[in-house]
N, C-alpha and C positions, 0 to 999 in steps of 0.2 A: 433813686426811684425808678431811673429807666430802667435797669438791670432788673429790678425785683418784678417791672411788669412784663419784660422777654423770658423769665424762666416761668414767673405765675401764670401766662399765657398757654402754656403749655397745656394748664386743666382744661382750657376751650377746647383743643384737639381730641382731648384725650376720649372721650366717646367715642367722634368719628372714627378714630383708629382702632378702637376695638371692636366698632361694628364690624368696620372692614376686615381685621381678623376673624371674626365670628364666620363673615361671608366666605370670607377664602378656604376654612376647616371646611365649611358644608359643601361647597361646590368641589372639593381633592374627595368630599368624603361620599358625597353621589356617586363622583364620574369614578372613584373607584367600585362602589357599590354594581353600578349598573354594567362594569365591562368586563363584570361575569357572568351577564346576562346575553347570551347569542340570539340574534335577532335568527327569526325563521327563513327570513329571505336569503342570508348567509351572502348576501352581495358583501363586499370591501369595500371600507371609505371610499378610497380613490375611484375605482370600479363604480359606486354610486351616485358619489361627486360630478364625475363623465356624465353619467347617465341624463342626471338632474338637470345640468345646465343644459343638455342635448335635448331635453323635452323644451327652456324654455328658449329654442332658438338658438343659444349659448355655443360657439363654437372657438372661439379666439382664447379661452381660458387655460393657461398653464397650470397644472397641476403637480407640485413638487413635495419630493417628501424630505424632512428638515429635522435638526436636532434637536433633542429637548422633549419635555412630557407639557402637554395643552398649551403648549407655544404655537399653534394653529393659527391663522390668519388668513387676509385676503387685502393685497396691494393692490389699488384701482390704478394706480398709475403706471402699473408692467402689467396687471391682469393676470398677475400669479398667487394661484390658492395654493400656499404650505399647508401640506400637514405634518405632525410632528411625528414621530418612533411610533408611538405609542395607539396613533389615529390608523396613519397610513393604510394599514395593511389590515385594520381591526375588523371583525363582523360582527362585532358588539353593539348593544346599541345606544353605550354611551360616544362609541367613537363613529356611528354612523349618524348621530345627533348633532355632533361637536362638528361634522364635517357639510352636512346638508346647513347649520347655520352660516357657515362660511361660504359656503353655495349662495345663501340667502344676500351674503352682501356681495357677491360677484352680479346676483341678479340685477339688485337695487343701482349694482354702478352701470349697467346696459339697460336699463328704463329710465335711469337719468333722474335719479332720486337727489332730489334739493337739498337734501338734510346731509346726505352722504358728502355731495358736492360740496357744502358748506364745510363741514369738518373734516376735507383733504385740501381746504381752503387756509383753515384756520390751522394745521399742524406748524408750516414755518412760523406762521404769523405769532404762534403761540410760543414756538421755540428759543425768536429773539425776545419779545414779551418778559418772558421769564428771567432772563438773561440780564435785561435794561431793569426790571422795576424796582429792584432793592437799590441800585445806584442813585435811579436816577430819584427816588423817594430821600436818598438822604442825603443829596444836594438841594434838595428843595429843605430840609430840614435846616442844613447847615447854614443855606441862608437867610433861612429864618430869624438869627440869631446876629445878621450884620446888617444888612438891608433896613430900610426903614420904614419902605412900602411894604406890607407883611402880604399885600395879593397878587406878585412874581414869584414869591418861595409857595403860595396855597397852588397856584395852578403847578407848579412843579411838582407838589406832593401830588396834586389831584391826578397828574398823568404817570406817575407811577403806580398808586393806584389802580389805577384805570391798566394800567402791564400787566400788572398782577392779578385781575379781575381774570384778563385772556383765558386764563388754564379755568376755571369755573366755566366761565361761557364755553369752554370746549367740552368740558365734562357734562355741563346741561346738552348738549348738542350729540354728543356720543349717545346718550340713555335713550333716547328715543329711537335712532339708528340700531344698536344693538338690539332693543324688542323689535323693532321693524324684521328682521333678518331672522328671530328666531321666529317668529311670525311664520313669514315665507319657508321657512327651514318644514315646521310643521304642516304647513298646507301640502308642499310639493311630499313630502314623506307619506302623505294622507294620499294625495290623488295618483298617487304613481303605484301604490301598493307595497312600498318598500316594506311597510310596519303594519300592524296590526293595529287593532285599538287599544288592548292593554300592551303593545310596546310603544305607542303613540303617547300615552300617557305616562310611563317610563321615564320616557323621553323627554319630555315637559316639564320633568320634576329636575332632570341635570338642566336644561337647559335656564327654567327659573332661577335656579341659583346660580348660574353664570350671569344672567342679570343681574343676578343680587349686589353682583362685585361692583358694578359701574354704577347703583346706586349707591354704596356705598363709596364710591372714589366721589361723586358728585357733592357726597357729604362732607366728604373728608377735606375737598377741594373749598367749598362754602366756610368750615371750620378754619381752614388756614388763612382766606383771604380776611375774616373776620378777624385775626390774629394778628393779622400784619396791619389793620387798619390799626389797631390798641395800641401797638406797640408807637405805629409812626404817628399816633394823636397823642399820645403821653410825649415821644421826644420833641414835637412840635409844641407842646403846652407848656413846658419848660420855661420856652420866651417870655411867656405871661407872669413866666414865676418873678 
């Protein structure tokens, strides 16, 4: 029975991971769309990037260029904005998008943005989490099955669980960070004059569906933790069999 509810569990996921695919097509299928579009201002990411954080006071920010295509980022805890091959050097303004949003979370981490802080909080906390919750879930199982007090094996399941929750509470905590940043991305592209108003909304349209992804991970992440609940409530049920 246990086996038949680990592989049938799989139709739980199965939505969220096609969303997720649906999201990831549309956002390769924008940023390629729009980075043949040359923005008027012909500024370069980087060159932009600079500019951007130098309006918001910004001067401590590394700005490096990095392998790989929308592997773009921004480390609060070295204060280095990568961009990737394909960004770096771009005057497009999918790559001036992709780079002013990563501006957006260098800004958030120099105004001390709670959300931000929280989820450079949670990255180890999330790492070991991951790590521990499938073990320590099925020593709580397995003891279920010798013990005679059955609520030492429930709190053991409960706090693996509760590990495995981690990666969800990070992905709910990422979604609002990442709109936060594409947020700022558009306000500073708006009041600095990098863009126009129809490359402002361009621009909106790659960056919403770069959103789209981390709503769909936050899905995908809800889907699995509901997954793993099934699975370790069917091999904890056993007992009762």
């Amino acid at each position: 029975m246990i086996y038949f509810i680990y592989y049938a569990s799989f139709i739980v996921v199965l939505p969220g991971i096609l969303f997720a695919l649906i999201c990831q097509i549309l956002v390769s299928t924008r940023f390629k769309k729009y980075s043949r579009v040359q923005s008027a201002s012909q500024w370069t990411a980087n060159e932009m990037s600079d500019m951007l954080l130098e309006k918001q006071g910004i001067r401590s920010v590394e700005i490096r260029r990095i392998g790989g295509s929308l592997t773009d980022n921004y480390n609060p805890s070295t204060d280095v904005l990568s961009l990737s091959e394909s960004v770096y050097s771009g005057t497009d303004i999918a790559s001036l998008g992709v780079a002013a949003h990563e501006c957006g979370h260098a800004v958030q981490k120099h105004t001390g943005s709670f959300l931000l802080t929280l989820r450079s909080i949670l990255v180890p906390v999330t790492n070991i989490g991951s790590r521990l919750a499938v073990p320590v879930a099925a020593v709580g199982v397995l003891l279920s099955f010798f013990v005679k007090n059955p609520n030492t094996a429930d709190v053991i399941i409960a706090i693996g669980i509760a590990l495995y929750s981690l990666s969800t509470l990070f992905a709910l905590v990422t979604l609002p960070v990442e709109f936060d940043a594409s947020r700022r991305a558009m306000r500073m592209l708006a009041e600095t004059g990098v863009m126009n108003d129809d490359e402002l909304r361009k621009t909106r349209k790659v960056l919403t569906a770069a959103a789209m992804t981390y709503v769909a991970s936050l899905l995908v992440s809800l889907l699995y933790l509901l997954r793993f609940i099934l699975i370790v409530g069917s091999a904890k049920s056993r007992r009762r069999d």
